[in-house]
N, C-alpha and C positions, 0 to 999 in steps of 0.2 A: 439673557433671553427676554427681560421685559421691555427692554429697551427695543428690540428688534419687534414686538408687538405692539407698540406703544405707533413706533414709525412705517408698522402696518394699516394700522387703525388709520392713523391722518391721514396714508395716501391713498387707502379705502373713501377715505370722508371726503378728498380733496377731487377723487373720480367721480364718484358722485354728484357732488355740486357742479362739479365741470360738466357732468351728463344733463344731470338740470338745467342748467344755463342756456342748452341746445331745444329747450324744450317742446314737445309734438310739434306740429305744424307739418305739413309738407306739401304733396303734389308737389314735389321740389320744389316747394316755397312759392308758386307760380315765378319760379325763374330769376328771385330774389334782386335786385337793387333797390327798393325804396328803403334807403337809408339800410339796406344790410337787414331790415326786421327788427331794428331796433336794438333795445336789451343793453347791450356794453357795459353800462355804467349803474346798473341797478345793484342796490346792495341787499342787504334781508332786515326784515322786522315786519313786512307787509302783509297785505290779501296778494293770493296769487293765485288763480284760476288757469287751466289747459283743458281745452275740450276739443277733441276728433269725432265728430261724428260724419258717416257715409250714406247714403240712401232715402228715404223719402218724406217730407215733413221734419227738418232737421230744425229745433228750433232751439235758441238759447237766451234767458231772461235771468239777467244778474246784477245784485247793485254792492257796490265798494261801496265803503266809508270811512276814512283812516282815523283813529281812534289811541289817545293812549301814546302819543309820542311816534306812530307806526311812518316811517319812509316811504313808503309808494302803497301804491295797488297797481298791479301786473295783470292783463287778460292775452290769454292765446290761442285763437280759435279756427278753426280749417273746420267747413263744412262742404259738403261734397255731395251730390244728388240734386233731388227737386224739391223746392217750398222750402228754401233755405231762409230761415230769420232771427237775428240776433239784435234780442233789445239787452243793454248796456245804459248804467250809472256807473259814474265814477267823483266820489268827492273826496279832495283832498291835493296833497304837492306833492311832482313827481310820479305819476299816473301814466301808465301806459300800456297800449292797446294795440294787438298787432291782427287781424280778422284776417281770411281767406275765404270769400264763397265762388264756387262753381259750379255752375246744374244754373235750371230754372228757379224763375221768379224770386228773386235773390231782396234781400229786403236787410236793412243793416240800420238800428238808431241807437245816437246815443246822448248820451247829458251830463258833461263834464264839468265841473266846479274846480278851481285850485290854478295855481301857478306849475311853470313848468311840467306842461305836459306832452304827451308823443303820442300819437294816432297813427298808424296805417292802416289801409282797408283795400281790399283789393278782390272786385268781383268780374268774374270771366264772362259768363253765359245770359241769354232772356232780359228778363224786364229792369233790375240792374236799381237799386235805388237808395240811397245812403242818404240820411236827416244828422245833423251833427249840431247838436245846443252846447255852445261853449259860455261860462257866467263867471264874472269876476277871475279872469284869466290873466294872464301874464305870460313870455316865454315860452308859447305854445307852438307845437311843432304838430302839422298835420299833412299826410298826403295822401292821396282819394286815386283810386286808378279803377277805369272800367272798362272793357272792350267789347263789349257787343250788345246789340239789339235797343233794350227803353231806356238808359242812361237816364236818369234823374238825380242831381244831387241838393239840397237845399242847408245851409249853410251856415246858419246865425250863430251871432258872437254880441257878448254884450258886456262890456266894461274891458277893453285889449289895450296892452299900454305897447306888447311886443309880439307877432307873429308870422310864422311861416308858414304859408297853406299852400299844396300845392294840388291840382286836380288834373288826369290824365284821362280824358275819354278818348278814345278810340274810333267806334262805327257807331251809325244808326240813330236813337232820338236824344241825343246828346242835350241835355240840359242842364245847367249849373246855374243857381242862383244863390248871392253870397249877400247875407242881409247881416249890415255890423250898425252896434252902436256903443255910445259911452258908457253906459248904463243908468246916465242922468234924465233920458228921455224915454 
């Protein structure tokens, strides 16, 4: 009998995590391909934030700092209405960041430190505008998608030995401006 509770327990514990691993996000993902949302290859010891919120003045301010041997920091955020904004730190290796806003005046910044890290961000509606501070980076993986209305992204990077950015505007005031340097100047 203990045995068959014992191999309760782990396939309890193993659903679980497996349910985790899918964690909130949705408006069906806004239709999911940029890199799948990430995730795959994350293991635990880390920070790990999921925030859904719907309706109006949806805002989120949050800063990682891996500490103590810690493997990533993990954010997953779906905001949905009007006055959508999400300010984000993230310092340390292994960091990863998957945002959805949709509604008006959508506003998204963030300020990464560390090697190997993963951004997604992905905003639908209105004025539309994404700031991204990458420092002392390495094997950074980022991709920016907007589709309508004030499109603004601005984009600095300073000390990059290795990256991948990718940006997707769609309609309307489409602007991307990508400011890199060594971090010697």
């Amino acid at each position: 009998m203990a045995i068959k509770q014992i191999l309760i327990a782990v396939l309890m514990g193993f659903l679980m995590l497996n349910g985790l691993s899918a964690q909130q996000l949705s408006i069906e993902d806004m239709l999911l391909e940029p890199s799948a949302l990430l995730q795959n290859e994350l293991g635990t010891g880390g920070n790990t934030a999921y925030q859904k919120t719907e309706g109006n003045a949806n805002t989120l301010s949050l800063s990682q700092l891996q500490q103590n041997g810690q493997q990533l920091n993990l954010v997953r955020t779906l905001q949905v209405g009007n006055d959508n904004e999400a300010f984000l730190e993230q310092i340390g290796a292994g960091n990863q960041l998957v945002l959805i806003q949709n509604g008006t005046a959508n506003v998204y910044s963030i300020v990464q430190e560390g090697i190997n890290n993963k951004t997604v961000a992905i905003q639908n509606g209105e004025n539309n505008l994404i700031t991204q501070e990458l420092m002392n980076a390495n094997g950074v993986y980022s991709e920016f998608i907007q589709n309508g209305n004030g499109n603004e992204i601005l984009h600095i990077t300073n000390g990059f030995v290795d990256q991948n950015f990718i940006i997707r505007q769609t309609g309307n005031g489409l602007k991307a401006t990508v400011i890199q340097s060594n971090g010697g100047n």
